[in-house]
Each structure stands twice: as structure tokens, then as C-alpha cells.
N, C-alpha and C positions, 0 to 999 in steps of 0.2 A: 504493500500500500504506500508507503514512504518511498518507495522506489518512483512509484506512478509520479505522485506528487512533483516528488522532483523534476521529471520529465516533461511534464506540463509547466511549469513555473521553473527556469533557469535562475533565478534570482530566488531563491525560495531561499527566506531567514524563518530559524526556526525558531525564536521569541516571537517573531509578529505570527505566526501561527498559532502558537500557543495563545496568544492574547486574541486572535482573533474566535478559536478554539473555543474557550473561556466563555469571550462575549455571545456565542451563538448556543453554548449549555446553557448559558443562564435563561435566555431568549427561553429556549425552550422549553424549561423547568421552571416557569416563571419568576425569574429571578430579576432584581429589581436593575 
């Protein structure tokens, strides 16, 4: 899966992942 990612997104950092990650659980799990 981390392979794919990478391949589609060259510039792929993996803090703003994480935080985007984060922001899209929360969303989900209705977190504020």
C-alpha cells in the first residue's frame, strides 16, 4: 500500500500524510 502511494505522489512526505491521515479519522469518527 505505501508502495502504491509513493508511486502516485513523487513528493510524498510522510508527516503531511500523517496529519492529513489524522485530519480525515477525525472527519470520520466525528471528531471535532
Amino acid at each position: 500500500m505505501i508502495n502504491e502511494i509513493i508511486e502516485f505522489i513523487p513528493t510524498w512526505n510522510p508527516d503531511r500524510l500523517m496529519m492529513d491521515f489524522e485530519k480525515a479519522s477525525m472527519n470520520a469518527f466525528g471528531g471535532s
